[in-house]
C-alpha positions as CSV (number, residue, x, y, z in Angstrom):
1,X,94.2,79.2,25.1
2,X,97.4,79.6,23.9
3,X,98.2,76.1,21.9
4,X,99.3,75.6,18.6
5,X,99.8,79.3,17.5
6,X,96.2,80.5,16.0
7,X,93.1,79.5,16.9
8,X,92.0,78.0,13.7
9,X,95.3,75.8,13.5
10,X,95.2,74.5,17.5
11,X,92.3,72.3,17.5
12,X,90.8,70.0,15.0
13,X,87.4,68.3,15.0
14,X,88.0,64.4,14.2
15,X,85.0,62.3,16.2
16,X,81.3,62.7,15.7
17,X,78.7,62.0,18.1
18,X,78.4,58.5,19.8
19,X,82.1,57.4,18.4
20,X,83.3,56.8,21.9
21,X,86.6,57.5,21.1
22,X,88.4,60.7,20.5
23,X,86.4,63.4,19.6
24,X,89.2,66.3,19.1
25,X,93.1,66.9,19.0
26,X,95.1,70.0,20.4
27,X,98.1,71.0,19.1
28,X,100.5,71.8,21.7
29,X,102.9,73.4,19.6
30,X,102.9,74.9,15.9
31,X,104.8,72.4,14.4
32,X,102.0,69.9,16.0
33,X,104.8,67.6,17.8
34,X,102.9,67.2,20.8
35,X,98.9,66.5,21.3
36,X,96.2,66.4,23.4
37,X,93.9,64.5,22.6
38,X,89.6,65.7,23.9
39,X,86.8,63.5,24.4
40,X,83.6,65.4,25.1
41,X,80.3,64.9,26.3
42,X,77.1,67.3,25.9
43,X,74.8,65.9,29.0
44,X,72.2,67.3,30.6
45,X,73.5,68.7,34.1
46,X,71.2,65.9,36.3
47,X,73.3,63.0,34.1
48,X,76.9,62.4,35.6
49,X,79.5,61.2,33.3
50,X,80.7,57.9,35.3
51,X,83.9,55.3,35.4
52,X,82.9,53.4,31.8
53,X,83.1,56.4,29.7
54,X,86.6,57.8,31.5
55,X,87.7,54.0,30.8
56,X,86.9,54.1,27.6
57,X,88.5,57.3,26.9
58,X,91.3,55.6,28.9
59,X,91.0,52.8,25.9
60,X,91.2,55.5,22.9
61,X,94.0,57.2,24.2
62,X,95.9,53.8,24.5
63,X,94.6,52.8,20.5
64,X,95.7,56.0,19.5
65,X,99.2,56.0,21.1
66,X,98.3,59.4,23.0
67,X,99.7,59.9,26.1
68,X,97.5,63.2,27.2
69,X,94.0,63.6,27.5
70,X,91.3,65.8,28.3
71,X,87.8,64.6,29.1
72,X,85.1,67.5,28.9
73,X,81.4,67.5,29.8
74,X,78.9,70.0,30.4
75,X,77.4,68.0,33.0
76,X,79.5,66.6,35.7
77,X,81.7,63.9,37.1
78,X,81.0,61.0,39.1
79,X,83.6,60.6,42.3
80,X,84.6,57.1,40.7
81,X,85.4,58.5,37.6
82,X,87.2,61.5,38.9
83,X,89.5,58.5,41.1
84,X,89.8,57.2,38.1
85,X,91.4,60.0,36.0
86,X,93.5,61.3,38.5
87,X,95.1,57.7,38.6
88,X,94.8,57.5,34.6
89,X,96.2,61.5,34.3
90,X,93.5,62.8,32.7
91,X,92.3,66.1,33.1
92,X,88.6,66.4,34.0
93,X,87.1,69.6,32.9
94,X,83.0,69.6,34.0
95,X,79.9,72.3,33.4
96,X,81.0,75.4,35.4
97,X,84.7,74.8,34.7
98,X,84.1,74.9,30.9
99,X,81.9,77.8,31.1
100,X,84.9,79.3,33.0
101,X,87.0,78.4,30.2
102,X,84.8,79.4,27.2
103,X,84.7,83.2,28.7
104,X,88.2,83.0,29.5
105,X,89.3,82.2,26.5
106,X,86.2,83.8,24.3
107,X,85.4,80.6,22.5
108,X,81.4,80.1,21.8
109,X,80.8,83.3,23.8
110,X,79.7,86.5,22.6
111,X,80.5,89.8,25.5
112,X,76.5,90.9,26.4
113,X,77.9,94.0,28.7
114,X,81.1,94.6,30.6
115,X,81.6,96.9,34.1
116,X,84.5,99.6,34.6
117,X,84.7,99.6,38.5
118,X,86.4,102.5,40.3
119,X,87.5,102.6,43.7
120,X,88.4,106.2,45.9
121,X,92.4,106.7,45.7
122,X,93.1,107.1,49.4
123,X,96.8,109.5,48.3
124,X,94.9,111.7,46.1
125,X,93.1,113.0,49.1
126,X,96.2,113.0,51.4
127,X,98.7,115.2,51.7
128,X,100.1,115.2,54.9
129,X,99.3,118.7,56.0
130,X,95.7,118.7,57.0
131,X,94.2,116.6,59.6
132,X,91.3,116.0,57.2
133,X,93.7,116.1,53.8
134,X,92.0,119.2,52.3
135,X,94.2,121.9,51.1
C-alpha cells in the first residue's frame, strides 16, 4: 500500500496467535521512523470483535510506546468497540473492507479473470453534417 518502500521491507510479523498484543508493525517510511503498529483477528464472520479486545489493543499500544494503530478482523465490529476506537484513534478495518484492501493492493490474492469494458464513442459517429451522423 505504499509504506516503507518494498513490500518485503514495510511490514514485519512480530505476535503469534492468542498474544493479545501486537501482532504486526508497518513501516511508514524507509528509514522505519514512524510505525504502525496491527493487531489482527481471524473470526468467523457470526463472531463480533467487541470493546475488551480494542481495549486491550488500546493497552499494547500504550506498553509499546506506539501512538498509531490498526485493528483488523475478518469478522466484524461491535458498535461499542467501533465508539471506542474512534475515541482511542484507531483505525478499524473489518471482513469486506480487508477483502477490499487485499485486491486493492494484491496481497494474498491471486487475479482468477479480468473484464475490458467498452462503451460506443458518441464523436466518432458525429460529424455535424448529417442529421443521423453518417457520411
Amino acid at each position: 500500500m505504499g509504506y516503507g518502500g518494498s513490500k518485503r521491507e514495510a511490514a514485519e510479523r512480530v505476535g503469534r496467535s492468542g498474544d493479545g498484543g501486537i501482532d504486526g508493525v508497518i513501516r511508514e517510511d524507509r528509514l522505519g521512523r514512524d510505525a504502525i503498529y496491527v493487531q489482527a483477528k481471524k473470526w468467523s464472520t457470526d463472531r463480533h470483535v467487541g470493546p475488551r479486545e480494542v481495549r486491550e489493543f488500546v493497552g499494547a499500544l500504550q506498553d509499546a510506546g506506539a501512538n498509531k494503530g490498526v485493528f483488523i478482523t475478518t469478522s466484524r465490529f461491535s458498535e461499542d468497540a467501533l465508539a471506542l476506537a474512534e475515541r482511542r484513534r484507531i483505525v478499524l478495518i473489518a471482513g469486506r473492507r480487508l477483502a477490499e484492501l487485499m485486491i486493492e493492493a494484491e496481497v494474498g490474492v491471486d487475479r482468477v479473470r479480468s473484464y475490458e469494458l467498452s462503451r460506443i464513442d458518441e464523436e466518432y459517429f458525429s460529424n455535424g453534417d448529417d442529421a443521423d451522423g453518417v457520411a
